[in-house]
Residue frames as qw, qx, qy, qz and C-alpha x, y, z in Angstrom:
[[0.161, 0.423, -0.027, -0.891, 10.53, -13.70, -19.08],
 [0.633, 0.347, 0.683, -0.115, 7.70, -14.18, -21.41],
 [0.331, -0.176, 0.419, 0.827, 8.08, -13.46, -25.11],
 [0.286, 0.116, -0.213, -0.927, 6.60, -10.81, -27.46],
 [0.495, -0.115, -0.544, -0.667, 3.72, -12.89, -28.61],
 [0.375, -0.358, -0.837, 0.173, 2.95, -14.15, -25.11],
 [0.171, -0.139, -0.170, 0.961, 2.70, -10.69, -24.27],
 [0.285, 0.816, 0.500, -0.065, -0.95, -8.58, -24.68],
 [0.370, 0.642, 0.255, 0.621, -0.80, -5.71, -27.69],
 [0.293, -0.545, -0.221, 0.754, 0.22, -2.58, -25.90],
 [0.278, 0.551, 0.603, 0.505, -2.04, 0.05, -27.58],
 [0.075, -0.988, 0.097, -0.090, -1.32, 3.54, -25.56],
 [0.670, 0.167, -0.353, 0.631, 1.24, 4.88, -24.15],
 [0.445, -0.885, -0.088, 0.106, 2.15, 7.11, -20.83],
 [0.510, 0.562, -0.143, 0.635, 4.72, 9.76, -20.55],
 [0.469, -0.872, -0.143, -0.001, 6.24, 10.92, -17.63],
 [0.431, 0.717, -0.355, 0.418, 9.00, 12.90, -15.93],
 [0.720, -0.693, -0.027, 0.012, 10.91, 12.20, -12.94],
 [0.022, -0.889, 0.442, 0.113, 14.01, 12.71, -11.34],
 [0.473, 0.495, -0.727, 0.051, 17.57, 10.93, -12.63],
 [0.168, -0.336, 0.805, -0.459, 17.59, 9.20, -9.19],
 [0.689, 0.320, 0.244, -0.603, 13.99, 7.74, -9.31],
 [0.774, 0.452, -0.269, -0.352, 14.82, 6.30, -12.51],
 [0.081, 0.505, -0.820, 0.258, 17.97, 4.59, -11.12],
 [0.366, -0.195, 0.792, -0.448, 16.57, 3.24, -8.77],
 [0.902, 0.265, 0.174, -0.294, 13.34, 1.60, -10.71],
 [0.603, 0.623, -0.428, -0.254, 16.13, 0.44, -13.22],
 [0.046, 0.484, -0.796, 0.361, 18.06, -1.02, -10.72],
 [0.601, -0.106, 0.740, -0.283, 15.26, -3.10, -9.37],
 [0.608, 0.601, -0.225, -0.468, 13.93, -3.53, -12.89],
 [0.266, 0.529, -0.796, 0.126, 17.78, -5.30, -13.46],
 [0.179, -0.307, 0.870, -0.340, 17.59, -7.20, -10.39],
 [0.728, 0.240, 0.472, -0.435, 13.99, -8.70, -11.63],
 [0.338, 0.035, 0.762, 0.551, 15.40, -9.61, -15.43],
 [0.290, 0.750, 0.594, 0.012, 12.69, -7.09, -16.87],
 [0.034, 0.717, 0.595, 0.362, 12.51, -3.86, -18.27],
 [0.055, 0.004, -0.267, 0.962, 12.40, -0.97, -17.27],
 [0.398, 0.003, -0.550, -0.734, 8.73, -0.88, -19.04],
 [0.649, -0.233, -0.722, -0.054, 8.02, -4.26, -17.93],
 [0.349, -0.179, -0.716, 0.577, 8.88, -3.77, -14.23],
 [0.050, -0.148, -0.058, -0.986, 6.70, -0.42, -14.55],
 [0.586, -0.099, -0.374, -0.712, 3.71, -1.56, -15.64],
 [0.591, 0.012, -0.805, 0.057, 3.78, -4.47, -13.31],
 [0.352, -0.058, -0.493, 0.794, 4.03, -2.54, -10.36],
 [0.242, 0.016, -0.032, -0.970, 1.88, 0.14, -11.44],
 [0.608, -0.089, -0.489, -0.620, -0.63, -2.47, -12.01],
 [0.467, -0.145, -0.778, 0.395, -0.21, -4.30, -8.83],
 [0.038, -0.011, -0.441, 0.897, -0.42, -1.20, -7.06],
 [0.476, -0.048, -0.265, -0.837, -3.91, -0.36, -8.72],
 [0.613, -0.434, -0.617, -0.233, -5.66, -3.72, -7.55],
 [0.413, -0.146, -0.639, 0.633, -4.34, -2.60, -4.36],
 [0.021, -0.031, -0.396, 0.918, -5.58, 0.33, -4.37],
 [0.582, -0.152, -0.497, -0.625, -9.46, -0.91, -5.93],
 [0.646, -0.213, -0.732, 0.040, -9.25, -3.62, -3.49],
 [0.236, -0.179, -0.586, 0.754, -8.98, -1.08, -0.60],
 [0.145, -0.130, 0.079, -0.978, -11.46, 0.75, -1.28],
 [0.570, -0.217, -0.587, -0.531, -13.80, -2.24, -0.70],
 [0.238, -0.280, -0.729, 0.577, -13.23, -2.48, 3.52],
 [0.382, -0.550, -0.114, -0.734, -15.99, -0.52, 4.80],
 [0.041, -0.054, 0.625, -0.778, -16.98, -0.31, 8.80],
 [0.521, -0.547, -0.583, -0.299, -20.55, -1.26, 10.41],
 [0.284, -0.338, 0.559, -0.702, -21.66, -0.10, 13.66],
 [0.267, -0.081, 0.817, -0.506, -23.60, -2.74, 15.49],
 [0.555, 0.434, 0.560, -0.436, -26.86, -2.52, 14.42],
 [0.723, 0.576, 0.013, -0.380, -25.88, -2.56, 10.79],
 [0.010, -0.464, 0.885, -0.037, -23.73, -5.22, 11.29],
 [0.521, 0.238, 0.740, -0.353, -26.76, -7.48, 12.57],
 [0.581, 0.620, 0.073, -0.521, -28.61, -5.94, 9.38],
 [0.168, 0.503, -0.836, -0.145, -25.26, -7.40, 7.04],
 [0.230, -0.209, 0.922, -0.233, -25.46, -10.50, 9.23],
 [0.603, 0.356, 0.443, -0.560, -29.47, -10.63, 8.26],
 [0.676, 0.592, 0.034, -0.438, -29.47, -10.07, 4.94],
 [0.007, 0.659, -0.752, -0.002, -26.47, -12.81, 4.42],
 [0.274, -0.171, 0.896, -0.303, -28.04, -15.11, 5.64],
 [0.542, 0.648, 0.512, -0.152, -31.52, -14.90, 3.45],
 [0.173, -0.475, 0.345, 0.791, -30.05, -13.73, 0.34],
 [0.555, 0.516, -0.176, -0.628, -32.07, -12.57, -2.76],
 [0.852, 0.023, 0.502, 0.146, -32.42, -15.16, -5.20],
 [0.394, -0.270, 0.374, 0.795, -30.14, -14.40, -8.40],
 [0.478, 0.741, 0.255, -0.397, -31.80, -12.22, -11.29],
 [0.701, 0.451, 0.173, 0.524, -30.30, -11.09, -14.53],
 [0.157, -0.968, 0.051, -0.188, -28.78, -8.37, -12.99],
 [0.338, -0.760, 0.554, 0.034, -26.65, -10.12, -10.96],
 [0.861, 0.213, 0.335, 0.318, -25.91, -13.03, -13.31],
 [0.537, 0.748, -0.040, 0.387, -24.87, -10.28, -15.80],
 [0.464, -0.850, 0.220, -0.116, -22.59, -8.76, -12.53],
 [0.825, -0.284, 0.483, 0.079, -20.94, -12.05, -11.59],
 [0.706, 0.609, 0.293, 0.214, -20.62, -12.39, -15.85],
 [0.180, 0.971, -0.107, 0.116, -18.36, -9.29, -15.78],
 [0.734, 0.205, -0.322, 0.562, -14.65, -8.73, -15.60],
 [0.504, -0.615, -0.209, 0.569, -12.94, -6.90, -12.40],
 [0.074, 0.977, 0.049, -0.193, -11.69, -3.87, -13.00],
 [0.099, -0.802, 0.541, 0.234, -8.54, -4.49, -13.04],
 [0.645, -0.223, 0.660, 0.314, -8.42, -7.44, -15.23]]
């Protein structure tokens, strides 16, 4: 487990309700992970979120704008300051 000062500053906070069971049960894996309740939360909850950022980047082509993909892959722009500054950025989720 890592200790307080390896930890980033936690500077909100999130309230919620749920049922007695629910909570069990997070505690219970929580237990079985040496973390937290807190910890095991926020871990999860933050897992879950690149999951769900990272799905939302599949996307479908039909044929012909598959070829078009395939085209423009293959001759690709040269870089600008746009996409330096892009590439330069953090993810969302980090």
């Amino acid at each position: 487990m890592a200790s307080a000062a390896d930890r980033p500053k936690s500077d909100t906070t999130i309230t919620m309700r749920l049922p007695a069971r629910t909570r069990d049960l997070i505690d219970s894996a929580a237990a079985s992970q040496g973390k937290s309740r807190t910890e095991f939360m926020v871990e999860s909850a933050r897992l879950h979120a690149v999951d769900v950022l990272l799905d939302q980047r599949v996307f479908t082509l039909d044929p012909e704008q598959s070829r078009a993909l395939a085209e423009a892959l293959a001759k690709p722009p040269r870089p600008n300051a746009a996409l330096r500054a892009l590439m330069a950025s953090k993810a969302p989720w980090e």
